[in-house]
N, C-alpha and C positions, 0 to 999 in steps of 0.2 A: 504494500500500500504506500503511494508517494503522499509523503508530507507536502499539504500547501505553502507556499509562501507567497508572501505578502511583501513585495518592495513597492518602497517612494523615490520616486523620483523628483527629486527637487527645483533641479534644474538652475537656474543662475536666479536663486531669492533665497531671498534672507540671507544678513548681517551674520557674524560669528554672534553675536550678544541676542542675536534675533531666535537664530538657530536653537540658543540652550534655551530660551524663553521658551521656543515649539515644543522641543523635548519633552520638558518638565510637565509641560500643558498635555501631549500627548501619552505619555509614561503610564499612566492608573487607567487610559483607555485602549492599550494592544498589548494587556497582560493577555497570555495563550500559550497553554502547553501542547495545543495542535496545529499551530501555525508558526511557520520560522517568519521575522521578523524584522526586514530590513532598511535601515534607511539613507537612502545615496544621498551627499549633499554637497556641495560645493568645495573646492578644494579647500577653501581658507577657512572652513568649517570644520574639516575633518575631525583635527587634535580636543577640541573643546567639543563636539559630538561625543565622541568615545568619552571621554570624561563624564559628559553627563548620563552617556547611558553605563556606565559601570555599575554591574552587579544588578540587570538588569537581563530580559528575555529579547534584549535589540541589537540587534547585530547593524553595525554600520561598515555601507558601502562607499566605493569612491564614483563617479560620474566618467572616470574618464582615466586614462593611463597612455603613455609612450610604451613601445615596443625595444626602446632599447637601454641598456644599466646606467650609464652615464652619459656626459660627452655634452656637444656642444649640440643641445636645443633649447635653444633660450624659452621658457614658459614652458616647458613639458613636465611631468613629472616620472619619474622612473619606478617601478614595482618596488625593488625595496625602499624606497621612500613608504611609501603604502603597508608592506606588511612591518616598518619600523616600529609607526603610533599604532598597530594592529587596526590593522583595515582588514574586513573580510572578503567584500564581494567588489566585486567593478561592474561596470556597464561599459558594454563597447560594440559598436556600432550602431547607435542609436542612429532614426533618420535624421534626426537634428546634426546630427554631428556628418553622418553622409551628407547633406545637402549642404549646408553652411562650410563647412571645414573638408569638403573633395575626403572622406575616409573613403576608402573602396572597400571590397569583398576580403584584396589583399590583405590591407593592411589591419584588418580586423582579422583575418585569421594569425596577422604576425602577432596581436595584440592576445590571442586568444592563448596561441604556445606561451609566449611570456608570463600571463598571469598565472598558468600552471604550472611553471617555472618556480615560480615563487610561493607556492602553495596558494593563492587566491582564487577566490570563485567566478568564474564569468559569467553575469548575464548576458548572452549574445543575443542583439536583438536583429529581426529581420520584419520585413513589411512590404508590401506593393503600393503604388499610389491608385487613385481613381482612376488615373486614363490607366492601368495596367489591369484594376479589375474589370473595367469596361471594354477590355479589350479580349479577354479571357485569359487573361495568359499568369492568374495569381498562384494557382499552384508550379507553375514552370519555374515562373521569378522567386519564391520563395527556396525552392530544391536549388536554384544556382547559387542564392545564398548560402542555402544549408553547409554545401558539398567544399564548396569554396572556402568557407570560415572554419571550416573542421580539417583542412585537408592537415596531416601530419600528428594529429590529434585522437588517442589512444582511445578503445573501446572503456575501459577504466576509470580515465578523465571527462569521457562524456558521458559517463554513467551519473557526478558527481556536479555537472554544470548544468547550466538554466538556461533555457532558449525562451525568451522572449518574443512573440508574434505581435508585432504591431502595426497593424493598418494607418499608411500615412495618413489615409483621407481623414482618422477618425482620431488623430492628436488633438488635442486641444480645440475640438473644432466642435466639441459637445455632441455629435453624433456618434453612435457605437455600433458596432457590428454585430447583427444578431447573437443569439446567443449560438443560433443553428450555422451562420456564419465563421463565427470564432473556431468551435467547434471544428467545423470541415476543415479548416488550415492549419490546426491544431493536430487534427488527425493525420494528417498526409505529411507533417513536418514529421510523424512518429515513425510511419511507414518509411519513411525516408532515413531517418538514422537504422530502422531494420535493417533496410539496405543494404546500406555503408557500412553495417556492422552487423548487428544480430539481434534477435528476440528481447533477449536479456538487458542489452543495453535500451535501445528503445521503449523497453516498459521501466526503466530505472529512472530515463532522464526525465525533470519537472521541467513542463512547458507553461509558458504564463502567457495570459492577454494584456496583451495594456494597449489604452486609447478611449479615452475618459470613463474610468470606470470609477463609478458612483456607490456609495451606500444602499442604494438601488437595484443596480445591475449585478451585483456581486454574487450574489447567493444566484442567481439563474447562471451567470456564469462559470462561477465556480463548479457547480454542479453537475458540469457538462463533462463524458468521462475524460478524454485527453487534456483538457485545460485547470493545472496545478496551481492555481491562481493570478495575481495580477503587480504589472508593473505601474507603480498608479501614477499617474501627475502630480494635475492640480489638487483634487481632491487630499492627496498626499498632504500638503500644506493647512488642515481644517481638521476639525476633530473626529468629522465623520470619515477620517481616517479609522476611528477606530473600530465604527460600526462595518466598514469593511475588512478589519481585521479579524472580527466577529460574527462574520456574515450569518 
């Protein structure tokens, strides 16, 4: 049985002093010994995140990571940076960062070797846009990601990481993908590590939705058998974070 998990995405808000304020606020509302618990936030957040969730059920992630130990990339940050102040999870390849910041397929699969390099979790996200579901071609576009992000990447290590599906169209844009939607690409993202690998691993690995998922939408979503919960946004930032941690 795959444990749910519940990440936030934060995204580029809230202050480091903003940050422990949410914390604190959020903390007595995603207590859960059935749900892992996690919340990405800003790099300049990090150190004082983990601070405030210590000796807590909340695991904090990073939003973002370079693919290589040191060297000369001015503003990047490198893995052991990250599992230094105990960072557990990353995000990488969100479309925000595809679209704004040219990430490719590549470089998220170089990102994806490196963080289990370093023992960190990767949530690796993938999505099609609207002209790509209106085109029909979402389950195709989604397997190129798959196959691509994963290439070099042990059946072991992907038993143990988190694929994230999330429909551009349905960021931040307050529309969500059915639940019967999620579902289907959910499902075929599973069939798809079979594949590439085997039974075992594709019933191991946790698949999550995210693209505005609501205190609302949670419980129909979550309920759905491939979809192991959600990467949440904005919601993430509100208390009714917790009612989705609670679904």
């Amino acid at each position: 049985m795959r444990k749910i998990i519940v990440a936030g995405n934060w995204k580029m808000n809230k202050t480091p002093s903003e940050a422990v304020k949410l914390i604190e606020e959020l903390k007595p509302l995603v207590k859960s010994e059935t749900v892992d618990v996690v919340f990405c936030v800003p790099a300049i957040s990090l150190i004082p995140a983990i601070e405030a969730t210590k000796g807590t059920n909340i695991a904090i992630g990073a939003e973002n990571m370079y693919y290589e130990e040191s060297g000369a990339y001015t503003g990047e940050i490198a893995p052991n940076m990250l599992t230094d102040i105990g960072v557990k999870y990353v995000i990488i390849g969100h479309s925000e960062r595809r679209e704004y910041f040219a990430e490719t397929d590549e470089t998220v699969n170089k990102k994806v070797c490196k963080a289990f390099e370093h023992g960190i979790t990767p949530i690796m996200c993938c999505g099609e846009s609207l002209k790509q579901r209106e085109q029909g071609i979402t389950i195709d576009w989604i397997r190129q990601q798959i196959k691509i992000g994963l290439l070099n990447v042990t059946a072991d290590q992907v038993k143990s990481m988190v694929i994230a599906y999330e429909p551009i169209w349905a960021i931040g844009t307050g529309k969500v993908a059915t639940s019967e939607q999620a579902q289907e690409v959910c499902a075929a993202i599973r069939v798809c590590i079979g594949e590439l690998y085997d039974q075992a691993t594709a019933e191991a690995i946790r698949i999550q939705y995210g693209g505005s998922v609501t205190a609302a939408s949670a419980a129909e979503l979550f309920g759905m058998p491939d979809i192991d919960g959600g990467l949440v946004g904005g919601a993430s930032l509100k208390p009714d974070f917790g009612k989705i941690v609670n679904y």
